[in-house]
C-alpha positions in Angstrom: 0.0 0.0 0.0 1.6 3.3 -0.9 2.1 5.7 2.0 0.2 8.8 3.4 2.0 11.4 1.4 1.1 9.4 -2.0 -2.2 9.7 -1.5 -2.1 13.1 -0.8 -0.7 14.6 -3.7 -2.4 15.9 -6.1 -4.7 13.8 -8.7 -2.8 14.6 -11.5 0.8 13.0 -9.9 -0.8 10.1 -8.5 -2.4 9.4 -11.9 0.8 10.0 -14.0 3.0 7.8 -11.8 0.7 5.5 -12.5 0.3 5.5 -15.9 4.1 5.6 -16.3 4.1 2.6 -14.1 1.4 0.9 -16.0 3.3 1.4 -18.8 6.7 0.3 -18.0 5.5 -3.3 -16.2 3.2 -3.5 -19.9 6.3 -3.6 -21.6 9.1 -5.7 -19.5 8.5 -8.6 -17.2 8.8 -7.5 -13.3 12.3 -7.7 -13.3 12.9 -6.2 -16.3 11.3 -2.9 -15.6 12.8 -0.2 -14.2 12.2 2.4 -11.5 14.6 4.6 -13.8 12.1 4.2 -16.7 9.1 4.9 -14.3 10.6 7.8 -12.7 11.6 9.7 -16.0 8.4 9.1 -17.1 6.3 10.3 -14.5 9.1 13.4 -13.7 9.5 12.1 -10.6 12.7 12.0 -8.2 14.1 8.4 -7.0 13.9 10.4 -2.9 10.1 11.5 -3.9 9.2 7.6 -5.2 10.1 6.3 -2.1 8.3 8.4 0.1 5.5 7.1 -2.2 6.6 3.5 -2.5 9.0 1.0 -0.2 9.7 -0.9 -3.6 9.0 -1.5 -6.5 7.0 -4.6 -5.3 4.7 -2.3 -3.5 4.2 0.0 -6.8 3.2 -3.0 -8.9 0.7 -4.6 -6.6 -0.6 -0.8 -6.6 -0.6 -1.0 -10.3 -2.6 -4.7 -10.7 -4.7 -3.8 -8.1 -6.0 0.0 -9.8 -6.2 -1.7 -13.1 -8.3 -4.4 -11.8 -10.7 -2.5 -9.5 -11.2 0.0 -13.3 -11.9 -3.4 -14.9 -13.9 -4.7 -12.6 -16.1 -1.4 -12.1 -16.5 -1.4 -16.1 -17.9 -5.1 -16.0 -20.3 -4.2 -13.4 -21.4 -1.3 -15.1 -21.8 -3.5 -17.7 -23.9 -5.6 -16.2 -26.7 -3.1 -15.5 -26.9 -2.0 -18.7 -27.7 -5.3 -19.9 
């Protein structure tokens, strides 16, 4: 779970940190991707990501879980439209 201070930044950095994350584990296997990559991507500081972050562990469990709570909240809106 990502600490205090990531969850109070604003919208806009949580979601590109995210994205950048998303994007980095979509394109290498979990040891293959790089905090480097997601940092640069996101404009972030290796000192700021881990006052948001313990590891990169932590950062992808974020990442599977977000993605799977937006899926899962698109298939149940789904399923009321049906």
């Amino acid at each position: 779970m990502p600490s205090k201070v990531f969850f109070n930044l604003p919208a806009e950095k949580r979601e590109r940190i995210i994205a950048a994350a998303y994007h980095e584990f979509s394109q290498n296997i979990f040891e293959k991707a790089s905090i480097r990559n997601i940092l640069a991507e996101a404009d972030i500081g290796t000192g700021s990501f881990y006052r948001y972050f313990e590891s990169k562990d932590e950062l992808y469990l974020y990442v599977i879980d977000q993605k799977f709570r937006e899926t899962n909240k698109l298939v149940m809106e789904g399923d009321d439209n049906a």
